[in-house]
Structures are given as structure tokens and as C-alpha cells.
N, CA and C atoms as a LAMMPS dump frame, in Angstrom:
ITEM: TIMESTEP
0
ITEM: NUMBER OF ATOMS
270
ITEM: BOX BOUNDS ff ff ff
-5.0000000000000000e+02 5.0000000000000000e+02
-5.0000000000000000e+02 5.0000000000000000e+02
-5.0000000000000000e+02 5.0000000000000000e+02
ITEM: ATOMS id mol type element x y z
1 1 1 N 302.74 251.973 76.879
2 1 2 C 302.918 252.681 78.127
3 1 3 C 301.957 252.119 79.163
4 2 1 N 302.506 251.651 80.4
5 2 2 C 301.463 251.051 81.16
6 2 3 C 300.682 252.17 81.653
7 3 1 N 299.74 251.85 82.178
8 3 2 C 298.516 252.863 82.967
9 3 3 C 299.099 252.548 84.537
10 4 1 N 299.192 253.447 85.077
11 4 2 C 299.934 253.61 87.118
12 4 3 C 298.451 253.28 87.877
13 5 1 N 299.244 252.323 88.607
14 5 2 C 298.128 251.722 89.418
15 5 3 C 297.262 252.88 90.299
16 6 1 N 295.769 252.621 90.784
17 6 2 C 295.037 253.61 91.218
18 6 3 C 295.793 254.283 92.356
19 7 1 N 295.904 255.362 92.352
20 7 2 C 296.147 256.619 93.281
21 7 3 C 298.022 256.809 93.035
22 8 1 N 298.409 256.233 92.221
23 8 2 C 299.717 256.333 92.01
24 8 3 C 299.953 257.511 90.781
25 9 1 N 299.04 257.82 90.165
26 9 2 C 299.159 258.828 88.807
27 9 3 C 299.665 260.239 89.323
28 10 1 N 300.028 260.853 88.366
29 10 2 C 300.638 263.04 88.634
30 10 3 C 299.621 262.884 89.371
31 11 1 N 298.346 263.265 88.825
32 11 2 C 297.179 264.538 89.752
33 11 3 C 296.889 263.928 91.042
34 12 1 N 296.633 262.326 90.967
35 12 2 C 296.365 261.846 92.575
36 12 3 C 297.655 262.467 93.901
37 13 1 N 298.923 261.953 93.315
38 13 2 C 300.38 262.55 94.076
39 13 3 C 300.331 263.829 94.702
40 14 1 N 299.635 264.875 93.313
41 14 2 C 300.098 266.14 93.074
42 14 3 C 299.009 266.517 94.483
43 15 1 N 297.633 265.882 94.591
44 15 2 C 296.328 266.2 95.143
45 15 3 C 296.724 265.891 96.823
46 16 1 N 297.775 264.892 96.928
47 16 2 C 297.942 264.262 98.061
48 16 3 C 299.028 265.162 99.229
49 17 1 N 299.917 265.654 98.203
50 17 2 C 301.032 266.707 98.874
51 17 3 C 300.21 268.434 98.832
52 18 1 N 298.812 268.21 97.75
53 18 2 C 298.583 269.801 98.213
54 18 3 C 297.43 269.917 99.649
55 19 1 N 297.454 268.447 99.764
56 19 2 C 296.572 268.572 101.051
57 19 3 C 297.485 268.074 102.453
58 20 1 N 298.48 267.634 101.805
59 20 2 C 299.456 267.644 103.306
60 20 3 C 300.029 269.234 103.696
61 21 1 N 300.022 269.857 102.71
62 21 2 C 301.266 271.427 102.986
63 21 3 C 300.128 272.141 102.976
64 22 1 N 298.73 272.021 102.655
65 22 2 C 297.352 272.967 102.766
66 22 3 C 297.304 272.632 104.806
67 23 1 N 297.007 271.569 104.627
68 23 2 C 296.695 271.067 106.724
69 23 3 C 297.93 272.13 107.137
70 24 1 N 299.448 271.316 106.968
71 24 2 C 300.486 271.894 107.51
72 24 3 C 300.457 273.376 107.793
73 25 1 N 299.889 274.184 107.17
74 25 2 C 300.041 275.603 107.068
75 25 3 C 298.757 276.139 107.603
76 26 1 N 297.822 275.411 107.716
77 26 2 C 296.443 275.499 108.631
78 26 3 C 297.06 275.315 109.766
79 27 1 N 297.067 273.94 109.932
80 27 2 C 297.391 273.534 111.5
81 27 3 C 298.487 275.079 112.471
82 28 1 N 299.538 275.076 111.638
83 28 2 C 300.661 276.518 111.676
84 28 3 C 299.368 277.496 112.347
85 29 1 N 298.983 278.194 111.048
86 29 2 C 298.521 279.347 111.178
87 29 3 C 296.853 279.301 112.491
88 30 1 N 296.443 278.053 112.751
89 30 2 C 295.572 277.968 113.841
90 30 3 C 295.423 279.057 114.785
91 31 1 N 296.558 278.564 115.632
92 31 2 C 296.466 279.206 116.721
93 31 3 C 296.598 280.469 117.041
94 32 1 N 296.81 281.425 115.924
95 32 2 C 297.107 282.915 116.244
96 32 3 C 296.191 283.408 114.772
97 33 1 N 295.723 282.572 114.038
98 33 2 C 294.374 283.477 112.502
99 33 3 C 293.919 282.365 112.627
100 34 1 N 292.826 282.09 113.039
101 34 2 C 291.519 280.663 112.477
102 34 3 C 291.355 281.133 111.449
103 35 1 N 290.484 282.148 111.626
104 35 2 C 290.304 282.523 109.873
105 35 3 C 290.716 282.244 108.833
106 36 1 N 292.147 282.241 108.841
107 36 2 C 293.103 282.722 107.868
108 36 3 C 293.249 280.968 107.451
109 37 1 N 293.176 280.343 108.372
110 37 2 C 293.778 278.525 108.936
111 37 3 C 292.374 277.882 107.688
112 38 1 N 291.027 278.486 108.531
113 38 2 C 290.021 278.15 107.624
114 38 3 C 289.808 278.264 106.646
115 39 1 N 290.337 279.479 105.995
116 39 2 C 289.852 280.209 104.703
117 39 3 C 290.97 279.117 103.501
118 40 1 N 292.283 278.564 104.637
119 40 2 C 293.286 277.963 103.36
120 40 3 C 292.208 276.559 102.973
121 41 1 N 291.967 275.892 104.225
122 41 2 C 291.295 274.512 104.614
123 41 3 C 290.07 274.96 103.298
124 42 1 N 289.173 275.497 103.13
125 42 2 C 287.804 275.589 102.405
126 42 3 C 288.832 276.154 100.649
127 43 1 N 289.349 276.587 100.527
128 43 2 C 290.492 276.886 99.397
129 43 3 C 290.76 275.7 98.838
130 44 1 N 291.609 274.698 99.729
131 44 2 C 291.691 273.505 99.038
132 44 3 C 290.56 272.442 99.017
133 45 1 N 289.851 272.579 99.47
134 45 2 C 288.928 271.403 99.317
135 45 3 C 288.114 271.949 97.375
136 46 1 N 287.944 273.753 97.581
137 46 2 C 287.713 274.003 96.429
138 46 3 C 287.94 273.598 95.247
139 47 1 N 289.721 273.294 95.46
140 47 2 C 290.49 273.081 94.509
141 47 3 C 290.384 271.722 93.926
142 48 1 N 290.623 270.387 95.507
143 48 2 C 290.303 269.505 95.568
144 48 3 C 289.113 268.898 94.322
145 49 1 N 287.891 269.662 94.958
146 49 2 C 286.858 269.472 93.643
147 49 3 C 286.769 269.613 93.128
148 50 1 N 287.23 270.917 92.059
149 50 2 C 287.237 271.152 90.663
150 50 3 C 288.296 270.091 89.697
151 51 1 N 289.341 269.672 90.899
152 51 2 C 290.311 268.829 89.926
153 51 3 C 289.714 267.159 89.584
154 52 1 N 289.071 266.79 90.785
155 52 2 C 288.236 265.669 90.646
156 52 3 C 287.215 265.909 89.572
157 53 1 N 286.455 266.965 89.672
158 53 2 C 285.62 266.854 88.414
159 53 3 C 285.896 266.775 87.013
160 54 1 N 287.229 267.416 87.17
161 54 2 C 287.868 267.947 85.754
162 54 3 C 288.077 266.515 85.329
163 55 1 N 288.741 265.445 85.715
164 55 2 C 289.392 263.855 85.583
165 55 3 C 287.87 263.412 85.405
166 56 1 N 286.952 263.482 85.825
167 56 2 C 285.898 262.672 85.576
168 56 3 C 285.171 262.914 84.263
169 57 1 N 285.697 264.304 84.196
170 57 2 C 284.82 265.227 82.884
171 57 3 C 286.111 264.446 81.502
172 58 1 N 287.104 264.276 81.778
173 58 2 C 288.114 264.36 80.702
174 58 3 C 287.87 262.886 80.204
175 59 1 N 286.971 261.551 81.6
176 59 2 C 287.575 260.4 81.333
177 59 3 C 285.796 260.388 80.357
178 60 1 N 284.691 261.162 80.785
179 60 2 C 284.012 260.786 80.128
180 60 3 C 283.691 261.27 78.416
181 61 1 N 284.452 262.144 78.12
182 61 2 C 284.756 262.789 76.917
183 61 3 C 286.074 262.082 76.194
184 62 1 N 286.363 260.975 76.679
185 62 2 C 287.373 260.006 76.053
186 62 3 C 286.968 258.829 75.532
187 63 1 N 285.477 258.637 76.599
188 63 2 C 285.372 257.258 76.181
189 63 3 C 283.967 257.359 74.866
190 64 1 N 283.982 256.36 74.032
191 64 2 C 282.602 256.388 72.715
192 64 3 C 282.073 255.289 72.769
193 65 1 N 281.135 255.563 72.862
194 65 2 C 280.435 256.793 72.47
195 65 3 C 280.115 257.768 73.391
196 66 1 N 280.093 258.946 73.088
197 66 2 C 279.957 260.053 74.369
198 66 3 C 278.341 260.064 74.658
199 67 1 N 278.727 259.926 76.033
200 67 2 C 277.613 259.6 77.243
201 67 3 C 277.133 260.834 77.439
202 68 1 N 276.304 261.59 76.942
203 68 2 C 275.91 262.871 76.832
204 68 3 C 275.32 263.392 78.253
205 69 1 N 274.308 262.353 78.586
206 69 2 C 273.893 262.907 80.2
207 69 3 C 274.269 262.538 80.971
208 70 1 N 275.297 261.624 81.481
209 70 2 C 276.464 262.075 82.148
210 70 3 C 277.051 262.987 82.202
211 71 1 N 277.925 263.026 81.149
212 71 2 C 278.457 264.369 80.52
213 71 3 C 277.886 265.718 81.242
214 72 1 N 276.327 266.538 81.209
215 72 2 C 275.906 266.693 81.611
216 72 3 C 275.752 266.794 83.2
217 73 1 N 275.234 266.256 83.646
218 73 2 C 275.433 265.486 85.018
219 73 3 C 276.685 265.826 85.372
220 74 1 N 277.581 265.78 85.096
221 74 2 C 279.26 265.613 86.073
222 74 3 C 279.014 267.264 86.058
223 75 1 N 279.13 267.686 84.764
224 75 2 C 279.427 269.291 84.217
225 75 3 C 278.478 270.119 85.447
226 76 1 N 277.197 269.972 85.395
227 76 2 C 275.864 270.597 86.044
228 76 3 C 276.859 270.377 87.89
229 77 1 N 277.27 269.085 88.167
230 77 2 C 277.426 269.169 90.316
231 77 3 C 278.765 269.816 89.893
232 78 1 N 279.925 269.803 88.904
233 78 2 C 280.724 270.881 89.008
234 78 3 C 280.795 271.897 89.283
235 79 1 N 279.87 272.411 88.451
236 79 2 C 278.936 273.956 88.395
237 79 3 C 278.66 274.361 89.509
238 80 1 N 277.773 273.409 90.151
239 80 2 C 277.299 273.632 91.465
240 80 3 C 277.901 273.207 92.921
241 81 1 N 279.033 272.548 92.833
242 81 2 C 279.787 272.171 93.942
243 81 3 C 281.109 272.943 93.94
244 82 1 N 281.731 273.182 92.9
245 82 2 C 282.629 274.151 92.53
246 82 3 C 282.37 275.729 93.079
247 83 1 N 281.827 276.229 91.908
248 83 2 C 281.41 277.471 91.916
249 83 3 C 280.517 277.924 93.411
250 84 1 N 279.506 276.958 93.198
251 84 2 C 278.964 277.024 94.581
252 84 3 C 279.719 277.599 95.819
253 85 1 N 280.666 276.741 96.332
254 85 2 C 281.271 276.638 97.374
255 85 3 C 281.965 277.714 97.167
256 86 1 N 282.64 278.539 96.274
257 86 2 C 283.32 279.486 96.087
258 86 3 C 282.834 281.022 96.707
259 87 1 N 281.446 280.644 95.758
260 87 2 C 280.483 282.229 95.991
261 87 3 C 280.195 281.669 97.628
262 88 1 N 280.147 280.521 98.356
263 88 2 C 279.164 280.715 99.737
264 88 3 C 280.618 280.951 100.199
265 89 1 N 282.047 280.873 100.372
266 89 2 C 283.33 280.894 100.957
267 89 3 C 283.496 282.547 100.766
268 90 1 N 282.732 282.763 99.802
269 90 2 C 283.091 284.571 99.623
270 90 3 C 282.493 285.713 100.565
């Protein structure tokens, strides 16, 4: 099975159309709820990052020998760029 050239894979595609119809429905909802425009905009970027981390977390738990503080490391700015951004968006 070949490997899909960079940014051609599901999650890159999947990442690319949830940030065209995330804008689209911002841009929409702008002019009569910012709020509402903002709150989608900071939503997906949320999302955005947890899915990037998740691919980085999956590629380094694939490869051996496992790179433990990396491992580490990716897991720990997840934690904190993820979650983070969640509780300060709340």
C-alpha cells in the first residue's frame, strides 16, 4: 500500500475542509454574533491541535525503539496547549 504524499492523507483533507466550513460559518455569523463567529474560530483551532498532537503522539509510539522523552514532551504541550486553551476559551 503506498503511503499519500504529504498533506494528501484522511486527517490532513479532513483538517483542511473543517477549517474552510469553520471560517465560512465565522465569516457568516460575523456581522450580527462576533462572539458566536469567535467562539467557532478558537473551537477549531482547539480541535486543530489536539488532532495534530494526536498524529505526532501515534507516529512516535510506532516507531522502536520508543523515544520515551519525546513521548513525554509531545504528551506534556498537548496537555498544555490543548486543555489549556480550552479552560482559558471557557
Amino acid at each position: 500500500m503506498e503511503r499519500p504524499l504529504r498533506g494528501h492523507d484522511l486527517l490532513s483533507r479532513s483538517l483542511r475542509a473543517s477549517w474552510l466550513l469553520a471560517l465560512a460559518l465565522a465569516a457568516l455569523l460575523l456581522p450580527r454574533h462576533p462572539g458566536a463567529a469567535l467562539a467557532i474560530a478558537a473551537g477549531q483551532l482547539i480541535a486543530s491541535l489536539n488532532l495534530v498532537f494526536l498524529r505526532a503522539l501515534v507516529k512516535l509510539f510506532t516507531e522502536r525503539p520508543l523515544p520515551r522523552g519525546r513521548i513525554l514532551l509531545v504528551a506534556f504541550a498537548k496537555f498544555l496547549l490543548v486543555y489549556g486553551g480550552a479552560f482559558a476559551a471557557v
